[in-house]
C-alpha positions, 0 to 999 in steps of 0.5 A: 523494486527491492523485494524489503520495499515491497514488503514494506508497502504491502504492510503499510497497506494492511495497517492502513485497512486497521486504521493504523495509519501512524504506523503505517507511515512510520514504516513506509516513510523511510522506504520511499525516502531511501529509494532511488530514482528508478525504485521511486518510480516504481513505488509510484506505479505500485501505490497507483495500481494498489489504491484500493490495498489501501482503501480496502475498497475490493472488500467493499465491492465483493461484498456488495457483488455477493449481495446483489 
């Protein structure tokens, strides 16, 4: 993947967390759009193994570990 893509995915899933989620897909869009088979499928696998870079959901988790 191009390191601009990564770049890209990495700050759309920062917004996201802020609930900024209209930004977020103004920038990873055109990304995803402009990307060719083979990055495509690497976007695929990226977005699958940073679900929760989305969600903020390892935040949730260390939180909870420290808690408990």
């Amino acid at each position: 993947m191009r390191p601009s893509t990564l770049r890209a995915l990495n700050r759309a899933a920062e917004l996201t967390r802020q609930n900024r989620l209209t930004e977020a897909m103004l920038i990873a869009e055109p990304v995803i759009l402009a990307a060719d088979s083979y990055e495509g499928d690497e976007i695929l696998r990226w977005l699958a193994d940073h679900v929760a870079d989305f969600t903020g959901e390892n935040d949730t988790a260390e939180n909870e570990k420290g808690t408990g």
